[in-house]
C-alpha positions as MATLAB code, in Angstrom:
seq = 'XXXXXXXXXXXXXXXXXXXXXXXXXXXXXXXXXXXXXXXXXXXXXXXXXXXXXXXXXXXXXXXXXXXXXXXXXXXXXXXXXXXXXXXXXXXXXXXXXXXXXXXXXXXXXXXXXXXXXXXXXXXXXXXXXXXXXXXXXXXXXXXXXXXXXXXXXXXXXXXXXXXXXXXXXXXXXXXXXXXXXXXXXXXXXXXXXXXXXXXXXXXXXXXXXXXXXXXXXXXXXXXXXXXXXXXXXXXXXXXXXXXXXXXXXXXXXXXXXXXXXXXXXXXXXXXXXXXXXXXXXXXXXXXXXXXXXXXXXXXXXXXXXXXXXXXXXXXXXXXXXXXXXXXXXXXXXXXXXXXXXXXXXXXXXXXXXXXXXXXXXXX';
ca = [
      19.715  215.981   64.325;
      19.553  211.837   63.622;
      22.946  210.483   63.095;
      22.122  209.264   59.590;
      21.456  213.681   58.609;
      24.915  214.452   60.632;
      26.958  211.669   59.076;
      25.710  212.616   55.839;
      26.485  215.849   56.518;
      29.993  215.278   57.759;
      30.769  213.176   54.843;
      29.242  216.086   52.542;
      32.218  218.243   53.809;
      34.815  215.467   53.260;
      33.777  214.432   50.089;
      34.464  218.584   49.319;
      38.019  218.594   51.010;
      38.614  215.316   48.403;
      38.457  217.649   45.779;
      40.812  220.085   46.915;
      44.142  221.077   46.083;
      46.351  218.205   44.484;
      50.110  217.148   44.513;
      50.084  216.944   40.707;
      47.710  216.951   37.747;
      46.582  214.075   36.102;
      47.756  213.324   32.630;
      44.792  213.808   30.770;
      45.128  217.832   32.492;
      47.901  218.189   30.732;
      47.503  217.340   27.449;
      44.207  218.945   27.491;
      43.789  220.961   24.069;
      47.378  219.568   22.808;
      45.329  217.942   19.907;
      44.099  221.174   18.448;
      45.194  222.264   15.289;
      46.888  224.885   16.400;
      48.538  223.611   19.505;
      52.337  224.321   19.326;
      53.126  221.224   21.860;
      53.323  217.932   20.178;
      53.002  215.345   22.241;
      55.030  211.934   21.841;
      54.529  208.553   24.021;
      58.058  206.864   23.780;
      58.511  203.210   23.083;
      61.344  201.369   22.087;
      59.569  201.607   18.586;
      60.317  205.146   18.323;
      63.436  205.342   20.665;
      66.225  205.612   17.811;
      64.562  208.193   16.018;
      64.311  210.699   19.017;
      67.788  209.623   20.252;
      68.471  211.217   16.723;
      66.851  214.824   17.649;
      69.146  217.305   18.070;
      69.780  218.251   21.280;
      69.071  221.286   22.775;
      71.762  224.000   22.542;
      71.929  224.061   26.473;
      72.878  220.715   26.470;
      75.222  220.887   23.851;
      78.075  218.113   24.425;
      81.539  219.353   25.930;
      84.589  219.662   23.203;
      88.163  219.105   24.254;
      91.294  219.760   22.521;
      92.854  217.120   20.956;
      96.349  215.437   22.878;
      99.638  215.628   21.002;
     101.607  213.046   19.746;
     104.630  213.503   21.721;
     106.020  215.447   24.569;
     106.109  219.274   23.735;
     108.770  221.403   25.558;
     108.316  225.117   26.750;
     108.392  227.696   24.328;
     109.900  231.196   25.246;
     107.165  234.182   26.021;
     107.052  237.566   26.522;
     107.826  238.326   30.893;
     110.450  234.977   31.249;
     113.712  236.395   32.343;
     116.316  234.297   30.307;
     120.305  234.099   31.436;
     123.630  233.734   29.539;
     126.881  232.184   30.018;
     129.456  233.128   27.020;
     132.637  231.367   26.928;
     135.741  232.141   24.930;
     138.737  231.315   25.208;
     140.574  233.808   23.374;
     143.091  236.679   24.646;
     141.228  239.457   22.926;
     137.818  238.634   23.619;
     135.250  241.306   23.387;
     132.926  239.567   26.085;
     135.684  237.997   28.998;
     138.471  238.747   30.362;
     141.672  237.483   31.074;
     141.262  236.407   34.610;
     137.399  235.319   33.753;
     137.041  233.374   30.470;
     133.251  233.658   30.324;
     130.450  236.199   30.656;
     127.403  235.989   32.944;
     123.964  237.908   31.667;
     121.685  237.337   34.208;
     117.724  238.148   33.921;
     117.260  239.549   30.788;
     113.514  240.367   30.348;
     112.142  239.166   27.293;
     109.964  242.100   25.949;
     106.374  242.176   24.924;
     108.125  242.251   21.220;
     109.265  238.878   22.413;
     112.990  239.714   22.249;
     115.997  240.463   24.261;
     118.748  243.095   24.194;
     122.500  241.351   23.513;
     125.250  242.912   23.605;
     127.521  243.418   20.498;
     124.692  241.482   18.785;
     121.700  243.839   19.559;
     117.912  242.744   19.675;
     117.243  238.507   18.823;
     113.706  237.504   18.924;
     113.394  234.756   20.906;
     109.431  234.291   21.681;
     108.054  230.950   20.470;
     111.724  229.189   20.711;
     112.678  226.648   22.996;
     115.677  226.944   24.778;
     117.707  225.146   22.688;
     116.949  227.025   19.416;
     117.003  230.207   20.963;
     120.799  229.176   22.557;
     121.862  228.193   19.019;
     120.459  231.596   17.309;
     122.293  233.076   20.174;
     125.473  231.772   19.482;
     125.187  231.829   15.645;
     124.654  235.557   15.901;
     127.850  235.766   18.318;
     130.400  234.160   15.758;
     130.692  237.210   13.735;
     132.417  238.746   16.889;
     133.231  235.904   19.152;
     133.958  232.961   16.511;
     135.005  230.492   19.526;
     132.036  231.622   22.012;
     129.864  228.629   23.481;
     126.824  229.923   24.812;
     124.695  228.648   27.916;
     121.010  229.470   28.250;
     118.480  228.831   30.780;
     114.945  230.283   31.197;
     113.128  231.404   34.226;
     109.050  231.528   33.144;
     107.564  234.460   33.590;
     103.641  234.950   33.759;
     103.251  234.025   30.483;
     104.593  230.595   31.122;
     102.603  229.560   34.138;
      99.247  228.019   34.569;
      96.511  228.939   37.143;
      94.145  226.363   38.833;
      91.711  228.663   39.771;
      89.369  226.476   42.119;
      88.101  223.664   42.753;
      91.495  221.586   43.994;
      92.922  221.726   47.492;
      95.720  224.135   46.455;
      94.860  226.157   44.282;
      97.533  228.751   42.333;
      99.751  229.247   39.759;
     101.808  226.919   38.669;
     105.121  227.916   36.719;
     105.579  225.754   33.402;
     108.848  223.480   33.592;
     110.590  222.776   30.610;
     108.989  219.867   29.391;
     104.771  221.047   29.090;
     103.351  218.427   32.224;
      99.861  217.103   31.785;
      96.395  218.048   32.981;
      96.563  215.260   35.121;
      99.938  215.800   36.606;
      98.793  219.469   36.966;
      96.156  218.977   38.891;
      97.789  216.145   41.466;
     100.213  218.789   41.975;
      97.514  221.012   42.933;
      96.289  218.681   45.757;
      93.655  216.585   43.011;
      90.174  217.646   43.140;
      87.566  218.269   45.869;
      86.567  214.445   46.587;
      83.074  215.712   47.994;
      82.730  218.042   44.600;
      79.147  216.521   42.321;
      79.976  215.365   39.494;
      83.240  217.623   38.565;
      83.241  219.354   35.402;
      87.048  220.278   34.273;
      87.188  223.733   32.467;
      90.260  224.701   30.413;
      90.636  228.287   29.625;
      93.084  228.798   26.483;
      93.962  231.306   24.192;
      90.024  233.076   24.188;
      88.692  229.441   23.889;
      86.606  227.722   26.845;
      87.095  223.948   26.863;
      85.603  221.651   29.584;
      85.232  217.583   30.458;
      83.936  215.619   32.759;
      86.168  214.587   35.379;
      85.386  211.074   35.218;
      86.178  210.467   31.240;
      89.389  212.416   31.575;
      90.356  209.764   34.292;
      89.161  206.738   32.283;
      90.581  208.189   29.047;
      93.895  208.522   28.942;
      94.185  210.306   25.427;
      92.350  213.062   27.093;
      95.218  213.890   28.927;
      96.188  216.478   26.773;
      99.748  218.685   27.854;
      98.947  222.279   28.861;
     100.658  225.278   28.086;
     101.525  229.168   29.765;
      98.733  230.686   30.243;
      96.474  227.939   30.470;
      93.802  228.456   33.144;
      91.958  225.478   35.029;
      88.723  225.541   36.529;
      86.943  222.879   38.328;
      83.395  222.867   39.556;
      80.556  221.083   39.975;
      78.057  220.253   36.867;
      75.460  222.660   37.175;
      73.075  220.975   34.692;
      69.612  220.197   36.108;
      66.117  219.181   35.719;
      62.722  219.539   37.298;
      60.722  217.172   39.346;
      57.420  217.635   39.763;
      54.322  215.625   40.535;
      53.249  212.376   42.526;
      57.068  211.442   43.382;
      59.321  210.779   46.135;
      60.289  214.318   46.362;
      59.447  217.827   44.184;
      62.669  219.757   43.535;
      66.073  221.175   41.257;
      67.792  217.861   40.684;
      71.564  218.499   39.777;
      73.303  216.055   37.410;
      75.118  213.258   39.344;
      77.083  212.276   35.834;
      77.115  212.452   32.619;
      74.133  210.985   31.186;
      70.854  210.670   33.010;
      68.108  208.201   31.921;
      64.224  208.818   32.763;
      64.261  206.265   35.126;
      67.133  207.080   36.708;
      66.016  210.605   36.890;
      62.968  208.775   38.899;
      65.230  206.694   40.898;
      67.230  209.990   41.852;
      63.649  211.601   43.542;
      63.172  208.899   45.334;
      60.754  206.798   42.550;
      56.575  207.333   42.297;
      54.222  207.919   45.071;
      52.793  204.488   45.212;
      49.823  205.687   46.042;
      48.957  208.791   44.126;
      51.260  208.510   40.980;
      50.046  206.940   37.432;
      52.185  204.366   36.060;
      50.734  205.227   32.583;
      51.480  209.140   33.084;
      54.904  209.605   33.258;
      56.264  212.674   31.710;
      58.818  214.780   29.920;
      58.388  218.185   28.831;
      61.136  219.297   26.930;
      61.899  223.030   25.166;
      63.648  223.073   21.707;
      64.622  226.440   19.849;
      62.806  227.506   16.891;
      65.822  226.594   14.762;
      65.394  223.160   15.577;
      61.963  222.395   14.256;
      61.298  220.738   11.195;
      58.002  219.580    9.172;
      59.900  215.960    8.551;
      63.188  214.156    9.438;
      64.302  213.078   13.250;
      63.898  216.722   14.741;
      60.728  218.046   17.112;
      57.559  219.261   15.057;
      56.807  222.204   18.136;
      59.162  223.903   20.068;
      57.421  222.483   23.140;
      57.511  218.487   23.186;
      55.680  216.246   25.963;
      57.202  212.788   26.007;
      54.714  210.177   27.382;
      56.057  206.645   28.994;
      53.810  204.010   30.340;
      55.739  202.322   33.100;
      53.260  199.646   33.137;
      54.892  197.949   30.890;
      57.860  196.729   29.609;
      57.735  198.358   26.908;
      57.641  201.923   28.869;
      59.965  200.423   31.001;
      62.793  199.626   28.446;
      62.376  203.145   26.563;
      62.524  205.155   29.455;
      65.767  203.412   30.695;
      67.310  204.527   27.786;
      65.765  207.405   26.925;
      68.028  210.329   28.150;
      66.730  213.144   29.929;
      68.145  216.834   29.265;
      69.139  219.882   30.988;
      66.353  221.837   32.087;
      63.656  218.871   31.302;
      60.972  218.810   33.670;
      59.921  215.216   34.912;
      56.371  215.358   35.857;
      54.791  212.347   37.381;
      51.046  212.596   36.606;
      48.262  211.429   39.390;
      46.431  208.874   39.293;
      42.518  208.905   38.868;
      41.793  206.090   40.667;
      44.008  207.822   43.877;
      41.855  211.113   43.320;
      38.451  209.015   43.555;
      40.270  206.342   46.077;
      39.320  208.772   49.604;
      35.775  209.426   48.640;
      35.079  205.699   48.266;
      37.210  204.947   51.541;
      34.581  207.895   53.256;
      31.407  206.120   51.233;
      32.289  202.563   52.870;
      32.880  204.350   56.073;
      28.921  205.929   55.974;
      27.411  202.444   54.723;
      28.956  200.490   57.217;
      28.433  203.541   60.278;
      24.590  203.583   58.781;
      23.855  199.896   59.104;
];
């Protein structure tokens, strides 16, 4: 066979293997048939132009913001629950007390278990609630009810919590446990620097506070910077920490194709791109960088700043600055997927290389 029939030949196979499978689509793949009538994806190329009004979209309910309950004024102290043991010391001085003797002018009742009813068993006085007191009050009801039969009785009380007056740190701190609630309520910081302070290696830590049937969580990093987020905690608060397990999706002609976790708070596109290692430089489009984003039904509107189709494609051209501007502050959302398009001219880029390659071998 002459060498000009095999080369041919030869370059008849490459040019086939050019066509093969890709790393991505290109952008006009996608959007194929998103102009029809009755496509439900509206498409939207984002430019500083624009940028206000979609920062104004509702988000979607996965990435709903965190809420946190709001700090007190000033220092609470412990309130009595049902399970702490609480102790009393009566003293009177007189001959004929009812309560001491002669040779021991006051009374010790040791442990007395407040009941799920929240109260406790006196003697000569009978049942006192004391649930939802502090100490103090509940030692003055205490000794108000005593004066009927001991008129001269001072009464000492102290309080050891029970369950109901502790807080667990489930996990993610060096030591996790329980930690039983002294009398003034300490801090969610303090709380968890007495549990050892979080895991430094955790990503991104998200703190969860469990209270009362209500989930509330922050990011570790505001509750640090903010110190009126450093609410006081009370028994039977429950701490979690763990690591943010919002994500996206990268896909396409970029550094690298996987789950990306959240590394803080607030991700822009291009930091989403500088997180997979940026765009192929020489297979990804500048002009076809993409977002495709899911909203909920409830979210869709005919007018106003909300998405016309449940499924939205947002569209930045990174070739200018322009595209550049909007996607640094354009933030990207749980569960987006970040698609970097191809390029055509990377797709038609080998078969020219193989074309110059047969000209110049068929001189």
């Amino acid at each position: 066979m002459p060498l000009r029939l095999l080369l041919a030949a030869l370059l008849a196979l490459a040019l086939a293997g050019c066509v093969g499978p890709r790393g991505a689509a290109m952008q006009s793949e996608v959007l194929r048939g998103t102009d029809a009538p009755d496509s439900d994806v509206q498409v939207i190329e984002v430019s500083r132009a624009n940028l206000s009004e979609l920062n104004a979209w509702p988000r979607p309910a996965r990435a709903s913001g965190h809420s946190w309950p709001r700090a007190s004024a000033a220092a609470t102290t412990r309130l009595i629950r049902a399970g702490d043991m609480v102790s009393l010391a009566v003293w009177d001085s007189q001959e004929t007390s009812l309560v001491t003797t002669r040779e021991q002018r006051f009374a010790n009742m040791q442990d007395i278990l407040v009941s799920t009813s929240g109260q406790i068993f006196v003697p000569y006085v009978g049942e006192i609630t004391v649930s939802g007191q502090t100490a103090e009050q509940a030692r003055r009801e205490i000794q108000q009810r005593m004066e009927s039969i001991v008129p001269d009785a001072q009464v000492q009380l102290s309080v050891r919590p029970g369950a109901g007056n502790t807080i667990d740190v489930v996990a993610g701190v060096a030591r996790p446990g329980r930690i039983a609630l002294p009398e003034t309520s300490p801090t969610i910081l303090s709380v968890l620097s007495e549990a050892g302070g979080i895991a430094p290696a955790m990503r991104n830590p998200l703190v969860r506070l469990q209270r009362a049937g209500v989930s509330y969580a922050i990011p570790a990093r505001r509750l640090y910077a903010e110190p009126a987020l450093d609410i006081q905690l009370r028994g039977g608060d429950r701490i979690v920490v763990e690591a943010d397990q919002r994500h996206y999706i990268a896909l396409g002609a970029a550094g690298r194709q996987d789950v990306v976790y959240f590394e803080r708070e607030d991700i822009s596109a291009l930091d989403a791109l500088s997180s997979i290692g940026g765009l192929s430089q020489a297979r990804a489009d500048l002009k076809g960088l993409m977002v495709l984003r899911e909203y909920p039904a409830s979210m869709v509107r005919a007018s106003g700043a909300h998405p016309r189709q449940p499924w939205v494609i947002f569209t930045f051209d990174l070739s200018t600055a322009d595209g550049l501007f909007a996607a640094q502050r354009f933030q990207i959302q749980p569960q987006d997927v970040v698609l970097a398009t191809e390029s055509p001219f990377a797709i038609l880029g080998a078969p020219l290389a193989l074309l110059r390659q047969f000209q110049l071998l068929t001189r």
